[in-house]
N, C-alpha and C positions, 0 to 999 in steps of 0.2 A: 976683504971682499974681492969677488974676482971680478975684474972689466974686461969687455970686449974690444978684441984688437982693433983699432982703427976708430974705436969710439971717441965721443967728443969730449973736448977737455975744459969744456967750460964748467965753473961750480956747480956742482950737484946740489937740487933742491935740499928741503930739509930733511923727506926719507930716504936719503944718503945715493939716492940712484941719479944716473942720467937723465939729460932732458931731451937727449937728442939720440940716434942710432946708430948703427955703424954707418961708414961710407956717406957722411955725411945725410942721411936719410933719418927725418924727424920719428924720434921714440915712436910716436904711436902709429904712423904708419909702419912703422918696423911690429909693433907687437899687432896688428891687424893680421900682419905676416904669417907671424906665428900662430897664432889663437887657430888661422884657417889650417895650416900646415896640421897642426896638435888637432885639431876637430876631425881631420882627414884620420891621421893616426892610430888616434884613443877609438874611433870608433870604425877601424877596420881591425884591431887585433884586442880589444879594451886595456881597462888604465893596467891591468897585470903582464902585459906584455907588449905592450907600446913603448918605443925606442924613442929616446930623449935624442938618441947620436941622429936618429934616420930625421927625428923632426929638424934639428940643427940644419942635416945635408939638404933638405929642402928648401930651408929658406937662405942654407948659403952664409950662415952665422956659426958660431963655435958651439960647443955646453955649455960653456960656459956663460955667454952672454943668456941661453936659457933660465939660466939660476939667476944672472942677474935681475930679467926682470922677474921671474916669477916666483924665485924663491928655493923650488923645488918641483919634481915630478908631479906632486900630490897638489902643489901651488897653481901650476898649470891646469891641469885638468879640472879642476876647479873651476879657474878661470875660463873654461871650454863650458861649464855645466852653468856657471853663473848667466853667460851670454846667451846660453840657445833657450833654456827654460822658461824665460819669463818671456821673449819673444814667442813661443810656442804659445803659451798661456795666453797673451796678450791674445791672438789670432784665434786660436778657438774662443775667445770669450767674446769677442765681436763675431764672430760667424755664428754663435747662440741667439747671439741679443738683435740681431739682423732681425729688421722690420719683414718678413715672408714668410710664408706658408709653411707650416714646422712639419711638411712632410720632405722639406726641400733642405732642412736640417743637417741632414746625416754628410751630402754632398758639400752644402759649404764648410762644412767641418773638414773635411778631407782636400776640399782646394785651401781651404786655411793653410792646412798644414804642410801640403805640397808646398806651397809658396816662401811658407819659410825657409824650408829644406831645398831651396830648386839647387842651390849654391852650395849648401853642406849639407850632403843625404847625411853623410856618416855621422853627424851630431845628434839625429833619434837615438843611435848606438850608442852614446855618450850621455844621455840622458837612462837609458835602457840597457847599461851595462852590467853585464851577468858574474865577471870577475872584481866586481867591489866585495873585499870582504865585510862581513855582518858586524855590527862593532867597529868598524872606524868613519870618523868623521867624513870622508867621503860618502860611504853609502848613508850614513845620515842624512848628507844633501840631498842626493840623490832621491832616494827616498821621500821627502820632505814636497819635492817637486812633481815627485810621480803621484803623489794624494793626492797635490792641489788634481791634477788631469785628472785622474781617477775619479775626484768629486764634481767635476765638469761632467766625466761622463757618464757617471750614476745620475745626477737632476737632466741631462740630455734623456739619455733612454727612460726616467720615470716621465718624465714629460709626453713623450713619445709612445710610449703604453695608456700613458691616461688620455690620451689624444682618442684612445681606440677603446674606451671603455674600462681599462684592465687598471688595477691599481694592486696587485698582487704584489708585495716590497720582492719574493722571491724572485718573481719573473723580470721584475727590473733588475735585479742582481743578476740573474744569468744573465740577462739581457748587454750589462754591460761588461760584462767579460768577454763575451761575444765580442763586443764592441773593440774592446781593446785589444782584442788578439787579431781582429780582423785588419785594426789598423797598422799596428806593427806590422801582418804578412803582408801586408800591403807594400810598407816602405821598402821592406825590404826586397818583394822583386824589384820596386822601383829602382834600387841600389845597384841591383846587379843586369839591369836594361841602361844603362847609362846612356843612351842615346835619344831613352824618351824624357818629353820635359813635363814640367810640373802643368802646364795647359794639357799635353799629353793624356797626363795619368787622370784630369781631375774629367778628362772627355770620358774618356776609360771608364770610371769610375760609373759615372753617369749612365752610361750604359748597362753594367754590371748591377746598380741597383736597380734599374728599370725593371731589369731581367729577374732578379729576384722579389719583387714586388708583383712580376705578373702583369 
């Protein structure tokens, strides 16, 4: 197994790794490191072209200590999709179940989601990456997590229709397609304004549906 230069020499737990990081810097603050560095990464170039070396030179560690902890490339980014997914999920399913007026729905959905992302835009992109090929265990994941959202935002917009009379399944289908494209373009200018914050966007935002509501 490869170690990292400068790492600790105290006995490795039982799944054979360090308990500690380089430069005397505790493991899990070291892969905190990492995970943000690999989040920035995977989801500015995705997991088919994201650079294990460029993640390294960011946090200032070798390749090698990336294998250590995480296995591999595919171990990693993993480890990137494991962490922002279910935070996502978490957030939108509280901003559903939020005791308020469900035409005020759409909005805290969207500060939901800023909020988690104020810190890693590029992790939407790592949930929502287009170079997972079809057939491997990653896009499984991926996949797997983009239903759960997906079936979030199918019962949001049937809810949201039947509010208004409509109960048409069709128009709740477009409806949330609508929904979910709207919200990725959304992130994504968000991505590339990096100066505005997640209070920012969800003011923004506010605005924006005002305006399309009339």
């Amino acid at each position: 197994m490869n170690t990292a230069r400068g790492s600790s020499s105290a006995t490795p737990p039982a799944n054979g790794l360090p308990s500690a990081g380089t430069k005397g810097m505790p493991r899990a603050r070291r892969e905190e490191q990492i995970l943000a560095a690999a989040m920035d990464e995977f989801g500015r170039h995705g997991h088919a072209s994201a650079s294990m070396a460029a993640i390294a030179g960011r946090v200032g560690v070798t390749k090698p200590m990336l294998y250590t902890y995480f296995g591999s490339k595919d171990g990693l980014y993993l480890a990137c999709l494991e962490r922002v997914a279910p935070l996502l999920v978490t957030a939108i399913e509280e901003a559903m179940t939020y005791e308020g007026p469900a035409a005020k729905t759409p909005h805290r959905v969207l500060s939901a989601v800023f909020g988690v992302l104020e810190e890693q835009r590029g992790a939407w992109f790592v949930l929502y990456d287009r170079t997972l090929r079809p057939g491997t265990d990653l896009h499984a994941a991926a996949q797997r997590h983009r239903r759960t959202i997906d079936d979030l935002a199918a019962a949001g917009t049937a809810d949201l229709l039947r509010g208004h009379g409509n109960e048409d399944p069709l128009d709740a289908d477009a409806l949330k397609h609508v929904w979910t494209g709207t919200v990725g373009a959304l992130v994504g200018w968000w991505t590339s304004h990096p100066d505005r914050s997640a209070q920012d966007m969800a003011a923004r935002c506010a605005r924006l549906l005002t305006a399309i509501r009339g």
